[in-house]
C-alpha positions as CSV (number, residue, x, y, z in Angstrom):
1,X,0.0,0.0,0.0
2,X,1.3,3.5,-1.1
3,X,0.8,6.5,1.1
4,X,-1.2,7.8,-1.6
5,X,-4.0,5.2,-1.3
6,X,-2.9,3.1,-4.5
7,X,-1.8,-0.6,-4.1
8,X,0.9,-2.5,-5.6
9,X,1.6,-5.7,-6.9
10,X,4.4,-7.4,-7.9
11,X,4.1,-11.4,-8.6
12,X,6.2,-13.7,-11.0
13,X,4.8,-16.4,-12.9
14,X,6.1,-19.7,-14.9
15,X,4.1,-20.9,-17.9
16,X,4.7,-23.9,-19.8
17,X,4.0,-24.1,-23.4
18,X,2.6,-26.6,-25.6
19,X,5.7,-27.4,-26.5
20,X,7.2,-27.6,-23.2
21,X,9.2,-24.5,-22.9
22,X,8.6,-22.4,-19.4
23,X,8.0,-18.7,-19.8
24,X,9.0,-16.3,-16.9
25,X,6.3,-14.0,-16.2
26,X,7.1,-10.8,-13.9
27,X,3.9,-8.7,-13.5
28,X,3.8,-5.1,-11.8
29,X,0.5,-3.6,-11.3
30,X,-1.0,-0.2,-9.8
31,X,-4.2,-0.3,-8.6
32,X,-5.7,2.7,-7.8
33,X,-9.4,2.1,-6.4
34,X,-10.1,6.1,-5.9
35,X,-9.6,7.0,-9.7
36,X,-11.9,9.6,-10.9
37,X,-12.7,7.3,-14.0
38,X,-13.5,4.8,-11.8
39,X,-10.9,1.9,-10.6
40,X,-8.0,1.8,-12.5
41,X,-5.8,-1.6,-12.6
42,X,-2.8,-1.6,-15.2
43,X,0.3,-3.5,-15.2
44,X,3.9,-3.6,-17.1
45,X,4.6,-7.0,-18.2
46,X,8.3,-8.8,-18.7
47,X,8.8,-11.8,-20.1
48,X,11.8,-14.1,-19.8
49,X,12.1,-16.7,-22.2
50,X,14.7,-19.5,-22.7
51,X,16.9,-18.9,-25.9
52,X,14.8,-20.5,-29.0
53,X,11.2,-20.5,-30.5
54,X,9.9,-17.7,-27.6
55,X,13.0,-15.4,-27.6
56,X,11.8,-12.9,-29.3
57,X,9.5,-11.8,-26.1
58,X,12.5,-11.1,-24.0
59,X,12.9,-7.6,-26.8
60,X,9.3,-6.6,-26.2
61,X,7.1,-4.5,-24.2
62,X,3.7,-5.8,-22.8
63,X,1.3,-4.2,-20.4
64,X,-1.4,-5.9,-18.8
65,X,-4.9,-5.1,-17.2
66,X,-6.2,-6.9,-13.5
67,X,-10.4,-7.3,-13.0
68,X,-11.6,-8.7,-10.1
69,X,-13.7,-12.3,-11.0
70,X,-15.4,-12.1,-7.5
71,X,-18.2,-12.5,-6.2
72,X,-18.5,-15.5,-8.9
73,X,-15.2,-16.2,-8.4
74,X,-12.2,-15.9,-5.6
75,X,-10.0,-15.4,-8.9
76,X,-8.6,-12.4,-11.0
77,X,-8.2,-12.1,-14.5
78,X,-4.9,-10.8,-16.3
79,X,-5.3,-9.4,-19.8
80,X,-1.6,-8.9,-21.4
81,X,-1.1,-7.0,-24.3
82,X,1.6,-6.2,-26.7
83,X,3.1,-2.8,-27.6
84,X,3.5,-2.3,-30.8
């Protein structure tokens, strides 16, 4: 929690892909629930690959976006996005 109100997060992730390389992700988010457009949730995004097929995505920017699946769900979803 910031002394401004807005909260951060800052969690790694490993994916595996189909074809059984694992992907580092490192997501970075600002939440900021006191917006004046209304709750605001955005995210830089690094990825780590292993040399091969999914280099290319260490070179890259992404940012992401963070929603809130509850009450349905005690989950979040993570939208990631590429800046081209």
């Amino acid at each position: 929690m910031r002394p401004d109100g807005a909260r951060l997060l800052d969690a790694l992730y490993e994916m595996q892909t189909d074809d059984g390389h694992v992907l580092t992700v490192h997501n970075q988010v600002v939440i900021d629930e006191a917006a004046p457009e209304g709750r605001y949730a955005r995210s830089t995004v690094r990825v780590t690959a292993p040399s091969g097929p999914y280099e290319w995505l260490n070179r890259r920017v992404f940012v992401g976006t963070l929603q809130s699946l509850r009450p349905e769900r005690d989950a979040v979803r993570i939208g990631v996005y590429l800046v081209c």
